[in-house]
Residue frames as a rotation matrix with the C-alpha (Angstrom) as fourth column:
UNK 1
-0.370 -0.673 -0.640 126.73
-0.308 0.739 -0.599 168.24
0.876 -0.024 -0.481 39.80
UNK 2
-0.769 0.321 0.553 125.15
-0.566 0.059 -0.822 168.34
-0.297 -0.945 0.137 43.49
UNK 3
0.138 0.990 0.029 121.81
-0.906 0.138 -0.400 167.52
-0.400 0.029 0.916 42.14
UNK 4
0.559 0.347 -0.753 122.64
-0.468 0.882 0.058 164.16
0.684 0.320 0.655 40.54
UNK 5
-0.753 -0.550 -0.362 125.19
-0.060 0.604 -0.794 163.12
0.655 -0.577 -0.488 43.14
UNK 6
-0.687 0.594 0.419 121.67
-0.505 0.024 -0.863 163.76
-0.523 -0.804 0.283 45.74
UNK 7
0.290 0.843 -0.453 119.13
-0.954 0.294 -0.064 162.14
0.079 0.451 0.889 43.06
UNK 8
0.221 -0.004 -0.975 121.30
-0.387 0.918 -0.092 159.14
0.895 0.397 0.201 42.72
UNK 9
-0.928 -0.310 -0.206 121.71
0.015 0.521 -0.853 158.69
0.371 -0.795 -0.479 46.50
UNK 10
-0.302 0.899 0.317 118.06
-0.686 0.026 -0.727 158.99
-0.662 -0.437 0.609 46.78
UNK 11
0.304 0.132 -0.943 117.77
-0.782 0.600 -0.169 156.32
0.544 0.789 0.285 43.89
UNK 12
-0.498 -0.592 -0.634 119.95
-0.387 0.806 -0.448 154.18
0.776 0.022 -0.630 45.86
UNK 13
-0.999 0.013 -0.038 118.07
0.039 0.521 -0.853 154.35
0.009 -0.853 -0.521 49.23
UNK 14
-0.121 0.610 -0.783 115.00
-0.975 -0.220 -0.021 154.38
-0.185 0.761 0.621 47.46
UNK 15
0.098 -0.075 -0.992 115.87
-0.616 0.778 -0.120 151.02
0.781 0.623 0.030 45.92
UNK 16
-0.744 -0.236 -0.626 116.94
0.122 0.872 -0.474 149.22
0.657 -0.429 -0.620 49.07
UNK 17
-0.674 0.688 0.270 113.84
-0.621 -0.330 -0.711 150.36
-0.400 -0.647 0.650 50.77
UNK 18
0.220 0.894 -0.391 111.92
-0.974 0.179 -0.140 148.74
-0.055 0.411 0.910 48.44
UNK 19
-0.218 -0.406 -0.887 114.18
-0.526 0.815 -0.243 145.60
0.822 0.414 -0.392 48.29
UNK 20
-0.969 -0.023 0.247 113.41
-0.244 0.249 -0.937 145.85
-0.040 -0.968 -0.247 52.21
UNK 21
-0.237 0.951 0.200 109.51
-0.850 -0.103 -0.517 145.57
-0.471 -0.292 0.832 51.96
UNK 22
0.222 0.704 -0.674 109.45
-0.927 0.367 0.079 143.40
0.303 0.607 0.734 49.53
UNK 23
-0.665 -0.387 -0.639 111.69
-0.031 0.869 -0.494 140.72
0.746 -0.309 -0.590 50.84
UNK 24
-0.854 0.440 0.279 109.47
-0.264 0.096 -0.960 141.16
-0.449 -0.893 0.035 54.22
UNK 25
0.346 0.728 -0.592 105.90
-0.935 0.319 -0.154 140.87
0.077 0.606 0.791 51.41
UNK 26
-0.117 -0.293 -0.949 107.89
-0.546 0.817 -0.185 137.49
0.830 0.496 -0.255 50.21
UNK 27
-0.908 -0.358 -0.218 108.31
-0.063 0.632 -0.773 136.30
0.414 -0.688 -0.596 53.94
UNK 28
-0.402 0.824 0.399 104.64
-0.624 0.072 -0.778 136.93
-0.670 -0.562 0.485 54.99
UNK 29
0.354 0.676 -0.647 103.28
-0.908 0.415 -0.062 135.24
0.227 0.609 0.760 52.12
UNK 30
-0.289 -0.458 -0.840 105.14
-0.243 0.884 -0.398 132.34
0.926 0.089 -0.367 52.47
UNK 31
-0.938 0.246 0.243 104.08
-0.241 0.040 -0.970 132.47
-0.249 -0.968 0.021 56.38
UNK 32
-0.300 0.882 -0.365 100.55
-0.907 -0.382 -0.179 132.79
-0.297 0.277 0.914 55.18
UNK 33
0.324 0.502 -0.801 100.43
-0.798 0.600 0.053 129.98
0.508 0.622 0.596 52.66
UNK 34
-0.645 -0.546 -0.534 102.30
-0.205 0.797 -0.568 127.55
0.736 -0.257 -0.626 55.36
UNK 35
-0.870 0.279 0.407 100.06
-0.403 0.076 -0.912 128.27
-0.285 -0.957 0.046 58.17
UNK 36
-0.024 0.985 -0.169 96.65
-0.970 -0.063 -0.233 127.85
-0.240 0.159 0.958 56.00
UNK 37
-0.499 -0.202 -0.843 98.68
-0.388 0.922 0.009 124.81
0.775 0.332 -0.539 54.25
UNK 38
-0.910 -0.130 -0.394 98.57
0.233 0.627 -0.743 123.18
0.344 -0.768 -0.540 58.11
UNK 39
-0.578 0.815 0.024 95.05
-0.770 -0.536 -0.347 125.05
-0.270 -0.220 0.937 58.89
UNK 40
-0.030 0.404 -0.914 93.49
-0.865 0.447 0.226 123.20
0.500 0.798 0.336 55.84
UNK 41
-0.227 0.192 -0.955 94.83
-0.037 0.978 0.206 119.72
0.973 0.083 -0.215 56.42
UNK 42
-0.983 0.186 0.004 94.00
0.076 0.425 -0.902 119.65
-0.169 -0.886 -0.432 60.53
UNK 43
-0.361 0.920 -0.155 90.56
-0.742 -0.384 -0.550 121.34
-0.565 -0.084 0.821 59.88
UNK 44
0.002 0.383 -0.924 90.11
-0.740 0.622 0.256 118.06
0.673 0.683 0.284 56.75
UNK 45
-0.512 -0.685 -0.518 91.92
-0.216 0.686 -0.695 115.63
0.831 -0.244 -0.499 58.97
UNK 46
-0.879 -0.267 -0.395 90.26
0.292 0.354 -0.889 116.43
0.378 -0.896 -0.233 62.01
UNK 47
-0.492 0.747 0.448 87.67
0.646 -0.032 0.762 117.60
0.584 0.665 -0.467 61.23
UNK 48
-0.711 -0.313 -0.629 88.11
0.574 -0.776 -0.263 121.03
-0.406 -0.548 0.731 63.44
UNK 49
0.555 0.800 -0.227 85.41
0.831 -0.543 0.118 123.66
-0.029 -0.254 -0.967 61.97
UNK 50
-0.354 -0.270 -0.896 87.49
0.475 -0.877 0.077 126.55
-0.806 -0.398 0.438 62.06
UNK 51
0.850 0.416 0.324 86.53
0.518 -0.544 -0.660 129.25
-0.098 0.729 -0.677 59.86
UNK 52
-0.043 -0.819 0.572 88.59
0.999 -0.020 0.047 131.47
-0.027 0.573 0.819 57.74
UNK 53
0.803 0.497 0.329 88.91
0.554 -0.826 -0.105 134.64
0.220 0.267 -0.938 58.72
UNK 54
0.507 -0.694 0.511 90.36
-0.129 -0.647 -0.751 137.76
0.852 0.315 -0.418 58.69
UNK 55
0.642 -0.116 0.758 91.64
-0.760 -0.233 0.607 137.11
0.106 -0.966 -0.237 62.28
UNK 56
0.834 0.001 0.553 92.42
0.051 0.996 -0.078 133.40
-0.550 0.093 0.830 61.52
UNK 57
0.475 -0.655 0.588 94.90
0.631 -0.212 -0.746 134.84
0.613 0.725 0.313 58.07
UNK 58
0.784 -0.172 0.596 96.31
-0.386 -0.887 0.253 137.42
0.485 -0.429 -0.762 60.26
UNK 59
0.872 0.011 0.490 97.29
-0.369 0.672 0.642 135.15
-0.322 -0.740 0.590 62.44
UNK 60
0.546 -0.597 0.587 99.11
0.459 0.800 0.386 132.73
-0.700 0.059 0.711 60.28
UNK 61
0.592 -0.761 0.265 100.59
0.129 -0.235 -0.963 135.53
0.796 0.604 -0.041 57.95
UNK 62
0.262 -0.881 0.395 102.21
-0.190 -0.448 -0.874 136.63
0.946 0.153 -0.285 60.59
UNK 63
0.031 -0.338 0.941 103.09
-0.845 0.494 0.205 133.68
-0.534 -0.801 -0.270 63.04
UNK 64
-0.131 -0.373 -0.919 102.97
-0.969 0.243 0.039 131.25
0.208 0.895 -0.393 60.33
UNK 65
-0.272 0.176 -0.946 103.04
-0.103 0.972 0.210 127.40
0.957 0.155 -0.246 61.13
UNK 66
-0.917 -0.309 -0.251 103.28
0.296 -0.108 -0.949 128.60
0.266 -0.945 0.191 64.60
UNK 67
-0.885 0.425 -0.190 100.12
-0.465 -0.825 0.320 130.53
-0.021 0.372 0.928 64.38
UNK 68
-0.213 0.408 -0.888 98.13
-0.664 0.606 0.438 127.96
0.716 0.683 0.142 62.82
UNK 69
-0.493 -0.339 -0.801 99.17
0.448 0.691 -0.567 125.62
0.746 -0.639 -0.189 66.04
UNK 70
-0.945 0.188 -0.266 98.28
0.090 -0.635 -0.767 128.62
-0.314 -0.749 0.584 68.54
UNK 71
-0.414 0.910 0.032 94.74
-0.907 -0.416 0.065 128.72
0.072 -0.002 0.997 66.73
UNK 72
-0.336 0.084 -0.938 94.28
-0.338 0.919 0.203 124.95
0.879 0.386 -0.281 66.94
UNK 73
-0.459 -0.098 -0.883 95.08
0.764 0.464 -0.449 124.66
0.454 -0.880 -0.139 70.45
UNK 74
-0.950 0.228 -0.214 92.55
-0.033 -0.754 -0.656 127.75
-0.311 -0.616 0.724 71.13
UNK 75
0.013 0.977 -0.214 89.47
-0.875 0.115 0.471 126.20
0.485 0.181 0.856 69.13
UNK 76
-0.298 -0.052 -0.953 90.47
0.232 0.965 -0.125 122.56
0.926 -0.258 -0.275 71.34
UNK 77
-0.988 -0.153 0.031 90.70
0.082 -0.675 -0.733 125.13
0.133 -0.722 0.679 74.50
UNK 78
0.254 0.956 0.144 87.28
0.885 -0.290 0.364 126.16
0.390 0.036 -0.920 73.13
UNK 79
-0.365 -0.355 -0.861 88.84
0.426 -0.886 0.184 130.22
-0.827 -0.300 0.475 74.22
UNK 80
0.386 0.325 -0.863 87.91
-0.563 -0.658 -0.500 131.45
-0.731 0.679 -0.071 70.21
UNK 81
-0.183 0.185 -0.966 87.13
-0.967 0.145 0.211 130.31
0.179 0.972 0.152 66.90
């Protein structure tokens, strides 16, 4: 009786761990694909030059639109990328 009352409370926090990462996965991507979204069209628009790297994605997964803005106004700066 011990053992399933300790399996299913490790089942349970188990489960909301994972519900925790993934919901945080769901929110970087969605950072990610907003910041490149706004990357993209200044870099077409304005014709800005930035390159895509790993430093660049970093960035905008995880500052998003904000990001994106903070790497704009540091290739205008002329500071990097």
């Amino acid at each position: 009786m011990a053992t399933e009352i300790i399996i299913v409370l490790a089942a349970i926090v188990i489960a909301y761990l994972l519900y925790k990462v993934l919901k945080t996965v769901k929110n970087m991507v969605v950072n990610t694909i907003m910041g490149l979204l706004v990357l993209v069209i200044a870099n077409t628009v304005l014709g800005l030059g930035i390159a895509y790297s790993w430093v660049v994605v970093l960035t905008c997964a995880i500052a998003g639109v904000v990001g994106a803005i903070l790497v704009i106004l540091l290739h205008y700066v002329g500071i990097f990328f």
